[in-house]
N, C-alpha and C positions, 0 to 999 in steps of 0.2 A: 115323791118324785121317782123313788126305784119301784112302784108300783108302775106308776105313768110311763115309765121305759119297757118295763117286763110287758105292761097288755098294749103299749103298738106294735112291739115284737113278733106277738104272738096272735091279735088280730088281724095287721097286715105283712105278713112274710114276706108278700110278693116284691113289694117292695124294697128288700133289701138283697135281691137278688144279685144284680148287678155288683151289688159292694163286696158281698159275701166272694162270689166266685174271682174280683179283682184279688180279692186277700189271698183267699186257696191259690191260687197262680203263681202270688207273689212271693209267698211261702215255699211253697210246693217246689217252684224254682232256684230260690236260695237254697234250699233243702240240698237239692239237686248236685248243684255245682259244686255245694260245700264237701258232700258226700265220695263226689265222685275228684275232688281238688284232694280231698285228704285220703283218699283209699290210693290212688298212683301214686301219693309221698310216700304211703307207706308202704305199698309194693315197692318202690326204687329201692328205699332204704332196706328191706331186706336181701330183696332180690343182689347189690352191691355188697350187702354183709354176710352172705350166705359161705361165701371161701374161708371166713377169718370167724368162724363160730367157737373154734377151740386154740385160738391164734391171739396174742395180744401185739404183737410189731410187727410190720410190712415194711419191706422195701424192695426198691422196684430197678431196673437197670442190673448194670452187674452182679454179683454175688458178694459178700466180705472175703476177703482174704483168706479167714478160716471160721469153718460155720459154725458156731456157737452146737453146743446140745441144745434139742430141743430145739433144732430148725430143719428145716426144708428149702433146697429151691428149682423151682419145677421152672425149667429153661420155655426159651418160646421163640420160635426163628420161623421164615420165610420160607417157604418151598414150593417147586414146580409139582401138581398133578395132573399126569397124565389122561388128558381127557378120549381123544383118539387118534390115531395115525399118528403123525408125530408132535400133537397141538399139545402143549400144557396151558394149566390156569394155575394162578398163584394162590394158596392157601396156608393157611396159620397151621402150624405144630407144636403144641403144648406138653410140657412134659408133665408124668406123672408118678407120683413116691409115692405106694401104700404104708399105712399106716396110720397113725390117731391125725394127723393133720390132715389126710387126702378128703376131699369135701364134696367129690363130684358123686355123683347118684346115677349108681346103673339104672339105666332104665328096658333096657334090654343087652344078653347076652353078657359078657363081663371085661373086665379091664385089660390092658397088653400085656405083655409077659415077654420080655426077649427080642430081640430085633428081626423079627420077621409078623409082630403083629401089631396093628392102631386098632382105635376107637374114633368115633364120629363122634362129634355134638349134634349132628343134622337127621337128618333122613335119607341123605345119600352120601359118598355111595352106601348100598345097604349092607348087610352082615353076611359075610361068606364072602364078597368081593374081594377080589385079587387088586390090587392098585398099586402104581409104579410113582412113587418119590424120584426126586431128581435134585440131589446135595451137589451141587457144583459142576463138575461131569459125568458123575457117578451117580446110575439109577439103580434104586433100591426096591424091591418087591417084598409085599407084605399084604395080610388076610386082615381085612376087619373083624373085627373079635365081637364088637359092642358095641352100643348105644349107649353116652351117657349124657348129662344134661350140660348144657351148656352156660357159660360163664357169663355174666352179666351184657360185660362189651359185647358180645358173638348175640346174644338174649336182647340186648339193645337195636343193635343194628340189623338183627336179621339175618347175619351171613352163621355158618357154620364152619370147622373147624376140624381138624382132627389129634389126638391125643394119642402119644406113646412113651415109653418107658423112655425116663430119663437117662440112665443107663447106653439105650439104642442109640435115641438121640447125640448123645457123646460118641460115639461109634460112626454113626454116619455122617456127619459132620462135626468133626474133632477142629474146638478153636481155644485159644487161652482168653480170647474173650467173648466166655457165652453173658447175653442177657436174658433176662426174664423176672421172675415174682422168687422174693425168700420172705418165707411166712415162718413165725420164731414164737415161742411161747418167755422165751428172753430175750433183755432190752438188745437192739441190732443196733452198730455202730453207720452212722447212715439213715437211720429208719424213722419212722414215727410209727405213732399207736393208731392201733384198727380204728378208735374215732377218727381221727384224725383224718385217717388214709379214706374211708367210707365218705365221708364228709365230704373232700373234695371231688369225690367221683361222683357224687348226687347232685354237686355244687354244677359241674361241668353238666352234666345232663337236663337241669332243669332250668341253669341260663341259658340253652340253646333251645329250650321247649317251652320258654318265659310266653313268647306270645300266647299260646292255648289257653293259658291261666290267666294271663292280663285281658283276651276276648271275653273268659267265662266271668270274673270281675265287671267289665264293663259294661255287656250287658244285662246282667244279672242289676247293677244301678239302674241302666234306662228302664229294665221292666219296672223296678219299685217305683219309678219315678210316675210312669203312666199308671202302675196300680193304681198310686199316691193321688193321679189326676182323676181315676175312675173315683176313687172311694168318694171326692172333695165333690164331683160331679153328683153321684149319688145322692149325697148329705144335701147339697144344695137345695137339687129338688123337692127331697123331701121334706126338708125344713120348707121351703117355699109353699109345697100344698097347706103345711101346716101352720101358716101363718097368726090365722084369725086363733086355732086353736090353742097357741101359743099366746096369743093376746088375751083370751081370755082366762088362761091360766095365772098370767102375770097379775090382769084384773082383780081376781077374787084373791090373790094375797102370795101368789108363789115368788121368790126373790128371784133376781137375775142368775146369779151365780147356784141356783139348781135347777132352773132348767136349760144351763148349761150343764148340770150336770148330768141332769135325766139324756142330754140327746148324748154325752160322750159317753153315759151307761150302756147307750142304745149300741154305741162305735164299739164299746169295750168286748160287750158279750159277741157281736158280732165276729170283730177281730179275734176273740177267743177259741169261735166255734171254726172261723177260715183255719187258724193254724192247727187247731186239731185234724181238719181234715187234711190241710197242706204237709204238715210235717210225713205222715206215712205214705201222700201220694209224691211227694219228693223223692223219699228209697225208693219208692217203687218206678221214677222214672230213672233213677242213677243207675238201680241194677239193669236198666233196659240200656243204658246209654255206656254201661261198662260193657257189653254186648260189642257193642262197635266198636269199644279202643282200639282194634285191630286197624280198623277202618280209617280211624281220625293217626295212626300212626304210634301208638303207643301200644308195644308188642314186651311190656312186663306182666306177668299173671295178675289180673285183677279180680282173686278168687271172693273176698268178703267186704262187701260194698255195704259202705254204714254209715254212721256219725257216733261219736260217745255221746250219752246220755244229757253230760252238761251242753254240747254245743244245740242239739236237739231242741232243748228248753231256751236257751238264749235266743233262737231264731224267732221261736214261738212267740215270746216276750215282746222280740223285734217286731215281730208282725204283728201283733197288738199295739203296739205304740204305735206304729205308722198310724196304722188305722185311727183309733183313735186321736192325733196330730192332725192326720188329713179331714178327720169332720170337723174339729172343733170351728175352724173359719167358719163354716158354714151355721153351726151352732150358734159363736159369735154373734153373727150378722143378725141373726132372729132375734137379737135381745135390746139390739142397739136401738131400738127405736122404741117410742113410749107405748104404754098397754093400746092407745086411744090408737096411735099410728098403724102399730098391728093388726089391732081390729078393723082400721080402716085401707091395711094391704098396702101402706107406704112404702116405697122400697128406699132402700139406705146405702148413704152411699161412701158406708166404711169402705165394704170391699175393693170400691173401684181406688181408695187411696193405697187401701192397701197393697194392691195387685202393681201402681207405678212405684211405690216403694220398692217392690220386691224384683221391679225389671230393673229397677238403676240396682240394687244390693249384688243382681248375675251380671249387668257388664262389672262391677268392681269385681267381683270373685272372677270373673274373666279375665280382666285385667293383671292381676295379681298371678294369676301360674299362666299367663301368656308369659315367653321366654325361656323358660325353667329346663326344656327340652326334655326326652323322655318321652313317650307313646303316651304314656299312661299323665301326664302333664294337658299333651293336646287334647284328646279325649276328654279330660276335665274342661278344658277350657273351649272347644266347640260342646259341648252339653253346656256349658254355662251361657251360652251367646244362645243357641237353641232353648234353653228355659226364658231370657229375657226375649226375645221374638214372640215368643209364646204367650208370653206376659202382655207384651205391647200389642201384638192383634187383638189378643182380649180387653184392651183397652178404644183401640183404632176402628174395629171393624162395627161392633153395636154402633159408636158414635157417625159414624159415618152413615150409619143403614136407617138412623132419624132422617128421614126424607119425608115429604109428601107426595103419594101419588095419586091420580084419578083412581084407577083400578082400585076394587073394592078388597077383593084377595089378596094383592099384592101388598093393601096397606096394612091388609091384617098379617099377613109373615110378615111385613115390616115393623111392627107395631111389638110384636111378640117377639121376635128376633130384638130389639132394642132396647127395650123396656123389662125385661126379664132379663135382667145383666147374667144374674149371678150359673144360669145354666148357662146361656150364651157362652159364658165365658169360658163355661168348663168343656163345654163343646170344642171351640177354637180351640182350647188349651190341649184337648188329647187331641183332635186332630192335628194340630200342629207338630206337635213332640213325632207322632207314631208317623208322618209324612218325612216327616225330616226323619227318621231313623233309617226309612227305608231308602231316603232318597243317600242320604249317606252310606248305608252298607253298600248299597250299587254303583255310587261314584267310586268310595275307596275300592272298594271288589275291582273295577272295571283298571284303574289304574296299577292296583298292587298286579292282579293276574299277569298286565303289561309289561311292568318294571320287570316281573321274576321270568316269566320268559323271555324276557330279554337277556337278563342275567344268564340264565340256564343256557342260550343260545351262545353267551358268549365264556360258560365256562367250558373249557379245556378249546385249544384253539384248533388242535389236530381232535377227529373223531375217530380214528382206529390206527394201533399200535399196533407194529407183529417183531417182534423183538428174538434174535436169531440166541439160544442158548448153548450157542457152541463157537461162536467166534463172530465173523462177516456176515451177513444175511447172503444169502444165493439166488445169482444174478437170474435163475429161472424161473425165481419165484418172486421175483421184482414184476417179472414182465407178463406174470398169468396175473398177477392184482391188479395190473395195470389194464388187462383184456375184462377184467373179471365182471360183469352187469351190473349195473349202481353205482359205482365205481369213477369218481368224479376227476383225482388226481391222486397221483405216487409219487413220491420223494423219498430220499434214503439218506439225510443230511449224516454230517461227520459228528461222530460225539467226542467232544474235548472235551476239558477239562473242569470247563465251564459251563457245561450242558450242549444239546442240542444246536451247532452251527447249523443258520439258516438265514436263507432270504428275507428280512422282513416281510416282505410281500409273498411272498409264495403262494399259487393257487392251492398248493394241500393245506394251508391254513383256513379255520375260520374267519378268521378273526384276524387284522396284521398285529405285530407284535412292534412294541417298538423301536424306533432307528437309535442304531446309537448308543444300547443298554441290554444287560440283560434282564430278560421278562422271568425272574425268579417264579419255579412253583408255588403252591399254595403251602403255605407254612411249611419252605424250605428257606434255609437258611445258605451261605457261598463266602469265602474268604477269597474276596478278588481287588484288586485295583479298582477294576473296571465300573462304571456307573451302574446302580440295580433296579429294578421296580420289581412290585412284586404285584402277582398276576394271580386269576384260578384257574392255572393251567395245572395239568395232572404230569406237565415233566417242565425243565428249564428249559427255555430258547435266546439264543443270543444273534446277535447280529453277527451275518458270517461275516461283516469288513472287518469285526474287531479284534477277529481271533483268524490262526493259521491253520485251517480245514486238513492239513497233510499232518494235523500230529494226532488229527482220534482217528476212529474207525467206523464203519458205515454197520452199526449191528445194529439197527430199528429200523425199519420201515413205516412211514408215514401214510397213511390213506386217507385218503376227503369221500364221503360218500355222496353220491347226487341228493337232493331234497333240504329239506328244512334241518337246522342241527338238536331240533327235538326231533325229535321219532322214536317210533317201538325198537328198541334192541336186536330183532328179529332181521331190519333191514341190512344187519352184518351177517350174515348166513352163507351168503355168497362168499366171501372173505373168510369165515373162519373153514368152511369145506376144503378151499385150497391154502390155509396153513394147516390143515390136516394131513394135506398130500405132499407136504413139503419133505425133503430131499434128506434135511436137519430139524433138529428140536429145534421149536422155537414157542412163545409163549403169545398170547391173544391180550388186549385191552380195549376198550370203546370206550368213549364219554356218552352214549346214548342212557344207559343207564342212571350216571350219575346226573343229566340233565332232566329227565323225568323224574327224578327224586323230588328236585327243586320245584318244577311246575306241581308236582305231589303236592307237596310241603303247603305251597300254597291253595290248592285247591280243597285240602282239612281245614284250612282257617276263614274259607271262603264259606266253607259248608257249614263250620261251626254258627258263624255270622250270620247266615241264612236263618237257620235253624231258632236263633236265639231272635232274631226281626221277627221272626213268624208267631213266637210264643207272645211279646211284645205287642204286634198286630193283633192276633188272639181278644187280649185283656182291653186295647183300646177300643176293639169292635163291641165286645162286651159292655163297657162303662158308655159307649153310645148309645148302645141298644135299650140299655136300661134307665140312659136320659131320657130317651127318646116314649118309650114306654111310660116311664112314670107323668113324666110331660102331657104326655094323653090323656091318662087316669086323669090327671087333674084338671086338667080342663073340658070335664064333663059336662060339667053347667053351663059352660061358655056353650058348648058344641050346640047344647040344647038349644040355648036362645037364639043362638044366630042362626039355629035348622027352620026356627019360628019363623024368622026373615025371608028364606028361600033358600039358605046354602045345604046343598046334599051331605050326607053323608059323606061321601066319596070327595065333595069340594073340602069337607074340613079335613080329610086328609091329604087334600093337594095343598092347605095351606101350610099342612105340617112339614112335607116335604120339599116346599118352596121355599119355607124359613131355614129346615136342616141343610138344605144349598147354599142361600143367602150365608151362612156362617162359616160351611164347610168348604167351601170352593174355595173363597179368600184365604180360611186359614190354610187349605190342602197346597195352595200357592206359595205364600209364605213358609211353609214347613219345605215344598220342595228345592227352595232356592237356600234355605240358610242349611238344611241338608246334605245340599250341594255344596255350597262352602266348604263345608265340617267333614264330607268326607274324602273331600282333595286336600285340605288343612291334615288332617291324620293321617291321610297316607302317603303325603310328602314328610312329615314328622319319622315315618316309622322308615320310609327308602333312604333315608340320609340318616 
């Protein structure tokens, strides 16, 4: 029998094409995700470890009391830089201590020395630049010295920073309570150990980056799944041409159970040779797809893109098995029936019991992690109600299409479409899955896009802040924002003590805040009497009836710009020119930025999604193509007799293509409605 598998192999290739490249895909793809899932763990995990290399305790906030030998603490505070005229923007100051702890990497130029010089983490401003700090009232000028690399958070987020001698930093702004980072090579009282401390910081970064990896999981299942239906599709037909062949091998003395074996010989070697080719063409798309981390929002260095050796081999393994899992049904079936039956092209009708088995076994499995909550819950449980749909048309639609009709063509794609379950089935079955995937990325897509810009729309309620750094805001420069182009409404609410006294309603709001309560910032915290909600505004606002407007002071300036509350950043231009020109310091904020992050955010997981349907579609067109194909091959002999008759060429392949409708329409139906389901089911799951 391993003879008998080795020369179909090797006589008819053609045939196994479709299976082959379903496997490579499926492989190739796991490969992919795994490669590029574990190369960003372990870029995080260093790229977070990279400060505490020669460090065993961190602790974070104030400093101890008194600092152990063999510590460090590099302070870290807020400050105005002078952008132009008299506009500052807010930027992080990091201090820094030479010596065996200091961890940061010139990368041009060299480190500060004295309170007249910083460093960049960025690219601006450049080296040589003069630039003016602003500690409270007092503005400090100092020379960029260097370039050095920047800290994880700053390397995370994207923003830049600048870095000066610890020493300055106490000089230019003297407090008895500095905060920042003490990194100690002995135990800190306060502290924990660099695991520990690394830990939670990769812990925070990768449950706020959770979705990216739970898309690459989930699709990374539906492609196996359609592989799974291409491989099953394959095997069918070919076991199907080879019926009689099979019968008379049974005949002359072969047992059941090896030419069961010879055809999972057939799946084995097969599966063998896909993951040989899948596993290198997987790095090979991971390295392509680490290319665009940038893109999809992952801005840690992803210099060595791989797998270890054992995960490598386990996928291989995996993709052999499927494969060979996914023929054996089809194997199966060729055996269930007697030598005589064989010979005589009986068709069996294990399969069809098996296949409503297997739609009631996906509503239980549905059932079962319906409720659970969790993305990754819902996800299982529309994939589980989309396998069983797909199950049932491949039960519903042959039996339905046993019709009678006058037309001669007609009865024959009806005849063939019917009576040949075991492709039919696998036809509706990938058409079904890969309709419904698509129909689902485009519903979820079309809703999530919705929900986050709306989100985005209504995070921060004011859209530009111009905050006076010297006391009152001035009344001149109230009334030029107010004149200023774009420029929708101005308000200068009192700041108590409570936040931001205002109108609930006010036109310089986006968004009203509510009556009654204060609209606490985003993970700010208030010791008040007063009622709270907590909001994603970028400052606090309170109802001005609840508090007495005469006890703060009017130093912020509120602005509303005309237009949508997305838009490019760029339409504050007007606004930031004249707090350039302003009279007094005073500092800039927008929420256009931080609302495009969001619609961002969501348009990476929109594209990942795309991206992963398309590879999905890919492998399901492939296992058609190659139904559809071998289908032909085999009904050579048919073509011929019934060419005797009168039908053309050209008519037997209008029958072929009248049958591929007959099965596909229905299924492409039913995949686009439980699709639809499944992708407003998930993305109500994932908005709540």
């Amino acid at each position: 029998m391993i003879r008998l598998a080795l020369a179909q192999l090797l006589r008819h290739p053609l045939r196994y094409v479709g299976l082959l490249a379903a496997v490579v895909a499926s492989v190739a793809l796991t490969v992919a995700a795994a490669a590029v899932g574990l190369t960003v763990q372990s870029a995080v995990n260093s790229t977070f470890a990279a400060p505490y290399s020669h460090v065993e305790y961190v602790r974070t906030g104030q400093p101890p009391a008194e600092l152990p030998p063999g510590a460090v603490f590099d302070r870290v505070t807020q400050v105005a830089l002078l952008e132009k005229g008299n506009l500052y923007s807010s930027v992080t100051v990091t201090g820094v201590t030479e010596g065996p702890l200091q961890w940061r990497e010139v990368t041009a130029g060299r480190l500060p020395h004295g309170e007249a010089e910083v460093a960049t983490t960025g690219d601006t401003p450049p080296i040589g630049a003069d630039v003016t700090l602003r500690f409270g009232g007092t503005d400090v000028h100092a020379t960029v010295v260097g370039r050095v690399a920047p800290g994880a958070a700053e390397l995370v987020s994207g923003g830049a920073g600048l870095i000066a001698d610890n020493a300055a930093l106490a000089t230019w702004s003297p407090t008895d309570r500095p905060t920042g980072e003490t990194r100690s090579t002995v135990p800190l009282e306060g502290g924990e150990t660099v695991a520990e401390h690394v830990a939670s910081l990769t812990d925070r970064y990768f449950s706020a980056r959770s979705k990216y990896f739970l898309l690459l999981t989930a699709f990374t299942v539906v492609v196996a799944i359609v592989a799974a239906l291409t491989i099953y599709s394959a095997m069918s037909v070919i076991t199907g041409a080879r019926v009689r062949e099979l019968g008379l091998v049974r005949a002359i003395g072969a047992s059941t159970p090896g030419v069961v074996a010879s055809l999972g010989l057939e799946a084995f070697v097969l599966g063998v040779l896909g993951s040989v080719v899948g596993v290198p063409l997987g790095i090979v798309v991971a390295r392509y797809a680490a290319q665009l981390a940038g893109t999809l929002g992952i801005r840690v260095p992803l210099t060595s893109v791989g797998l270890p050796t054992p995960w490598l081999v386990a996928i291989g393994i995996a993709g052999t098995l499927v494969t060979v899992v996914s023929a054996l049904p089809a194997a199966a079936s060729s055996t269930r029936r007697s030598a005589l039956d064989s010979i005589a092209g009986v068709q069996s009708r294990g399969l069809t019991v098996a296949c409503g088995v297997a739609a009631v076994g996906f509503v239980m499995a549905a059932a079962a992690v319906r409720g659970r909550g969790g993305v990754l819950y819902a996800v299982a449980h529309g994939g589980f109600i989309t396998l069983a749909v797909a199950a049932l048309a491949a039960l519903i639609i042959p039996a339905v299409l046993r019709v009678r009709v006058p037309s001669a063509r007609l009865g024959l794609a009806l005849g063939y479409a019917s009576r040949q379950w075991a492709r039919s089935a696998a036809i509706i079955g990938i058409v079904t899955v890969a309709v419904a995937l698509v129909a689902a990325v485009h519903t979820g897509s079309t809703l999530l896009r919705n929900h986050f810009t709306d989100v985005a729309s209504r995070q921060g309620a004011v859209d530009v802040t111009v905050t006076s750094l010297s006391g009152l805001v001035d009344a001149d420069l109230v009334a030029q924002l107010r004149a200023a182009p774009g420029v929708a409404a101005v308000d200068t609410p009192s700041h108590v003590k409570e936040g931001f006294a205002i109108d609930p309603h006010s036109p310089v709001l986006r968004t009203p805040i509510a009556e009654g309560k204060v609209s606490l910032a985003r993970g700010a915290s208030l010791e008040t009497q007063l009622p709270t909600v907590r909001t994603n505004n970028a400052v606090t606002l309170v109802d001005e009836s609840l508090v007495d407007k005469r006890e703060g002071r009017a130093t912020t300036i509120f602005v509303r710009m005309e237009g949508d509350a997305v838009q490019e950043p760029a339409v504050t231009n007007a606004v930031r020119d004249i707090a350039a020109d302003s009279p007094t310091p005073v500092t800039m904020w927008d929420a256009f930025g931080w609302r495009n992050d969001t619609v961002a955010m969501v348009e990476r997981i929109l594209t990942i999604s795309r991206l992963m349907s398309l590879v999905a579609l890919a492998v399901a067109a492939v296992g058609i193509a190659s139904t559809i194909l071998l289908s032909w091959r085999e009904r050579a002999k048919d073509r011929a007799l019934i060419n005797t008759l009168g039908l053309t060429p050209a008519g037997s392949a209008g029958v072929m293509a009248l049958e591929l409708l007959l099965l596909a329409v229905p299924a492409a139906v039913a995949g686009y409605a439980v699709g639809t389901w499944a992708g407003g089911f998930i993305a109500a799951v994932a908005i709540a």
